[in-house]
C-alpha positions as CSV (number, residue, x, y, z in Angstrom):
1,X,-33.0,-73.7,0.3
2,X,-32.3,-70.9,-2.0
3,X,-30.9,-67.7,-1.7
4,X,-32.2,-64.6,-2.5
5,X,-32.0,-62.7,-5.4
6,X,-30.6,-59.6,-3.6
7,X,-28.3,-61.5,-1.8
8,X,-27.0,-63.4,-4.9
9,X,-26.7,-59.9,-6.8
10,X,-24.6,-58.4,-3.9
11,X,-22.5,-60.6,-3.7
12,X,-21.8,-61.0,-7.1
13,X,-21.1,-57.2,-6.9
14,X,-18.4,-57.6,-4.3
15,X,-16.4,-60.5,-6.5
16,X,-16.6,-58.1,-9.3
17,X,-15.3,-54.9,-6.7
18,X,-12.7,-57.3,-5.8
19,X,-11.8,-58.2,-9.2
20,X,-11.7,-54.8,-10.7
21,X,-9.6,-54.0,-7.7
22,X,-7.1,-56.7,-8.6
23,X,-4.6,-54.4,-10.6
24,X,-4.5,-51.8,-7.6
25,X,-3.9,-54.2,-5.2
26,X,-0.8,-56.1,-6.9
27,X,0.4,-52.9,-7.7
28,X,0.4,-51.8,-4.2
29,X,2.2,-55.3,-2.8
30,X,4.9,-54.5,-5.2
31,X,5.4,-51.3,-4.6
32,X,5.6,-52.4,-0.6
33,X,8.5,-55.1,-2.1
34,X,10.2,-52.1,-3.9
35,X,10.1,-49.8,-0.6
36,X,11.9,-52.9,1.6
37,X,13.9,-53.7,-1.2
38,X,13.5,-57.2,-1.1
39,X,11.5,-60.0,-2.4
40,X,10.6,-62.2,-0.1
41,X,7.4,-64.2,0.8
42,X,7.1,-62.2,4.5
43,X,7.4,-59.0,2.3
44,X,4.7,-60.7,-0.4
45,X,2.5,-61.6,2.7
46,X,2.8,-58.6,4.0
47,X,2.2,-56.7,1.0
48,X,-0.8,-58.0,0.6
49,X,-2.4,-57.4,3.8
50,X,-1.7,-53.6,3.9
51,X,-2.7,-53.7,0.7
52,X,-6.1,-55.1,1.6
53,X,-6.2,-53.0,4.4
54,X,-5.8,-50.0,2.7
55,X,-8.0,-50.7,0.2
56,X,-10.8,-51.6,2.4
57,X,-10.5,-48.6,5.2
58,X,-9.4,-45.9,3.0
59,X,-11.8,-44.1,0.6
60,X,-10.0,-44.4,-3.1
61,X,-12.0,-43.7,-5.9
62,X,-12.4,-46.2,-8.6
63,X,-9.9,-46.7,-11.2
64,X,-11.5,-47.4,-14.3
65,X,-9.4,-49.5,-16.3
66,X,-10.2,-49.9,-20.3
67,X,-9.3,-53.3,-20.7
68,X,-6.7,-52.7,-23.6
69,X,-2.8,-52.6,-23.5
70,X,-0.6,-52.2,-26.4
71,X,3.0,-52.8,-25.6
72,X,4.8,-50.9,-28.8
73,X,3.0,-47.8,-27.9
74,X,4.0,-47.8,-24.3
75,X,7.4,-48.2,-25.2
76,X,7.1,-45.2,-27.9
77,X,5.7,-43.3,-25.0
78,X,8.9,-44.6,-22.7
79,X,11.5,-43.6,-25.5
80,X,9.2,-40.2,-26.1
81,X,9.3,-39.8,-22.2
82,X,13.0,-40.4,-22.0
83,X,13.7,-38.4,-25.1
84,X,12.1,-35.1,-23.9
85,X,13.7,-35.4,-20.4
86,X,17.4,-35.9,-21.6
87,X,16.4,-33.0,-23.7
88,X,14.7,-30.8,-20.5
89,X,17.5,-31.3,-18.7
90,X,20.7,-29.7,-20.9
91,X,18.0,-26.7,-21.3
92,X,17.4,-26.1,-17.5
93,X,21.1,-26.9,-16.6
94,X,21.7,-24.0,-19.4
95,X,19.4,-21.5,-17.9
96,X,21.1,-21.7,-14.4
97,X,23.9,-21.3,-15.5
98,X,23.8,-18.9,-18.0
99,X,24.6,-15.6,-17.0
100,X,21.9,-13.2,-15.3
101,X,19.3,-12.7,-17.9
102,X,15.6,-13.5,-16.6
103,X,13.6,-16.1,-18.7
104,X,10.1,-15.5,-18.7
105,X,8.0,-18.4,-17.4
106,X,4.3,-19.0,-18.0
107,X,1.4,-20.8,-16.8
108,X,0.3,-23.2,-19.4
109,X,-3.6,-24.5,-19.9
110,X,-3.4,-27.5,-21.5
111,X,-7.2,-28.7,-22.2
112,X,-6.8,-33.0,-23.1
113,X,-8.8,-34.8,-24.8
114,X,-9.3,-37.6,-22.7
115,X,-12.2,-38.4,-19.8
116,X,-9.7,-40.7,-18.6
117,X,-9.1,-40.0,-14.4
118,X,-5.5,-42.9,-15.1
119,X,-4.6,-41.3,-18.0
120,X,-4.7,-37.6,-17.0
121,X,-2.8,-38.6,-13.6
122,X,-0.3,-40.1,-15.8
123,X,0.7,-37.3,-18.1
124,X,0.4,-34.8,-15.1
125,X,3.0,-37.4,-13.2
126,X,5.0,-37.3,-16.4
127,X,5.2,-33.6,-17.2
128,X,5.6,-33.2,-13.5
129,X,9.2,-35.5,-14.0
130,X,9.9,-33.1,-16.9
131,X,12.7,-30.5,-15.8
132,X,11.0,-26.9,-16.8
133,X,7.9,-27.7,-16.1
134,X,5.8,-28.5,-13.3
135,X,1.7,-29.3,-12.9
136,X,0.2,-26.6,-10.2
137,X,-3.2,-27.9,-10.9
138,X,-5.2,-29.9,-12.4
139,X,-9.2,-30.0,-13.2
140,X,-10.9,-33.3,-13.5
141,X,-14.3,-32.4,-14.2
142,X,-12.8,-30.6,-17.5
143,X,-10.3,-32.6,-18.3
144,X,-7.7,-29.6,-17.8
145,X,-4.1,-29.0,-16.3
146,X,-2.2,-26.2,-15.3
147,X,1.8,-26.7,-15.7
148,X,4.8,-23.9,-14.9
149,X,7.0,-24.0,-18.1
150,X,10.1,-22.6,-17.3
151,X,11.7,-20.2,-20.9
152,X,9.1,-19.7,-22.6
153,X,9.7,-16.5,-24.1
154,X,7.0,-16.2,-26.7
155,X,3.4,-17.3,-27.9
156,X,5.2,-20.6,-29.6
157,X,7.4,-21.5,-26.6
158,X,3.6,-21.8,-24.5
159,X,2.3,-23.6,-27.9
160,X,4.8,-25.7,-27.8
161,X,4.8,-27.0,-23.9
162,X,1.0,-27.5,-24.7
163,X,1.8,-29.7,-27.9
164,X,4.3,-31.7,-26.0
165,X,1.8,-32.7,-23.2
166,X,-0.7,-33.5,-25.8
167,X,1.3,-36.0,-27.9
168,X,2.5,-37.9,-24.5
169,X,-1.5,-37.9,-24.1
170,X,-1.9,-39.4,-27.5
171,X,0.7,-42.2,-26.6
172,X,-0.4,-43.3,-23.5
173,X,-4.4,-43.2,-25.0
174,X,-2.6,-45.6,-27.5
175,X,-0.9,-47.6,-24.6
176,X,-4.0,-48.5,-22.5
177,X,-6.8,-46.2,-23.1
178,X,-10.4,-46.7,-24.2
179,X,-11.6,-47.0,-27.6
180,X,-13.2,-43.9,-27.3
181,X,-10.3,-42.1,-26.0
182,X,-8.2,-43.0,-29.1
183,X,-10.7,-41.4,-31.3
184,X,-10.9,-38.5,-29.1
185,X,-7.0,-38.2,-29.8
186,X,-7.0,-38.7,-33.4
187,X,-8.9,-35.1,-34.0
C-alpha cells in the first residue's frame, strides 16, 4: 500500500523544517553547555531537549541561512570588531573623565543594504558591544537602525558612526551572506 502524495509531501516538509533548524538548535545546546560551564553528556543530553522544546513550543521566526561561509572574512570582521572597540573604549573613558564640557550626542539612521533578518541582528548586536554607541531601534521591514552615538559633535562625526556600521555590514555580508547581499554591498 502506498502513501499519499500529501502525506509524502508533508512529511518531507517537516525533515527539511528539522534540517533547516539544525544550526539553531546546536547553537542552543552549546550555549546551555556554556551557561553550566561544563561539557558533559547530561549537559549535551539536556541541551538538546530544551533545545527541542523550545524550538517546538515557542514561536521563532525562521532564520534563513545563505548557505555560504568564508572564514578570512569573518576573521577581518573579528579583528575590525576588536579594533573599533579597543578604539571606543579610550574615547569613552576620555569623555568621562574629561573635565565638564557636554558632548553632543545624536541619533544615527543608518539605512543597510542588506534584506538579511541574521545579518542586521548581527551588526545591531555588534554596534550595540561598541562603547559610544548603542541601537534604540531597529526596522526590519526597511532594513533600518537607529543607534545613540555618543561625541559626535558635527555632520562628519554622524557620517562617520554611519560608515563604521556600514563596513562591519559589508564584512559580515562577506562572512555568510547571500550572493545577492554581497552585491548589494559592493554599491
Amino acid at each position: 500500500m502506498t502513501e499519499p502524495a500529501n502525506e509524502r509531501e508533508l512529511r518531507q516538509e517537516a525533515r527539511a523544517s528539522i534540517v533547516h533548524q539544525l544550526p539553531l538548535l546546536f547553537a542552543l545546546v552549546v550555549l546551555w553547555m556554556l551557561l553550566w560551564g561544563a561539557v558533559s553528556w547530561l549537559n549535551l543530553v539536556t541541551g538538546l531537549i530544551l533545545a527541542i522544546v523550545v524550538t517546538r513550543v515557542f514561536y521563532l521566526p525562521p532564520v534563513e541561512l545563505s548557505g555560504r561561509f568564508n572564514p578570512f572574512w569573518l576573521a577581518v570582521f573579528v579583528g575590525q570588531f576588536l579594533a573599533e572597540l579597543f578604539v571606543a573604549s579610550f574615547q569613552v573613558a576620555f569623555l568621562a573623565l574629561r573635565p565638564r564640557r557636554i558632548s553632543r550626542n545624536s541619533i544615527v539612521e543608518v539605512q543597510l543594504r542588506t534584506r538579511s533578518d541574521l545579518i542586521m541582528t548581527v551588526v545591531a548586536i555588534a554596534m550595540s558591544l561598541m562603547p559610544g554607541s548603542l541601537v534604540i531601534e531597529s526596522d526590519r521591514m526597511r532594513s533600518r537602525i537607529y543607534l545613540h552615538a555618543l561625541n559626535t559633535e558635527d555632520r562628519q562625526g554622524v557620517e562617520d558612526v554611519r560608515t563604521k556600521t556600514l563596513q562591519l555590514e559589508r564584512l559580515l555580508v562577506r562572512s555568510f551572506g547571500s550572493v545577492d547581499d554581497i552585491e548589494r554591498t559592493r554599491k
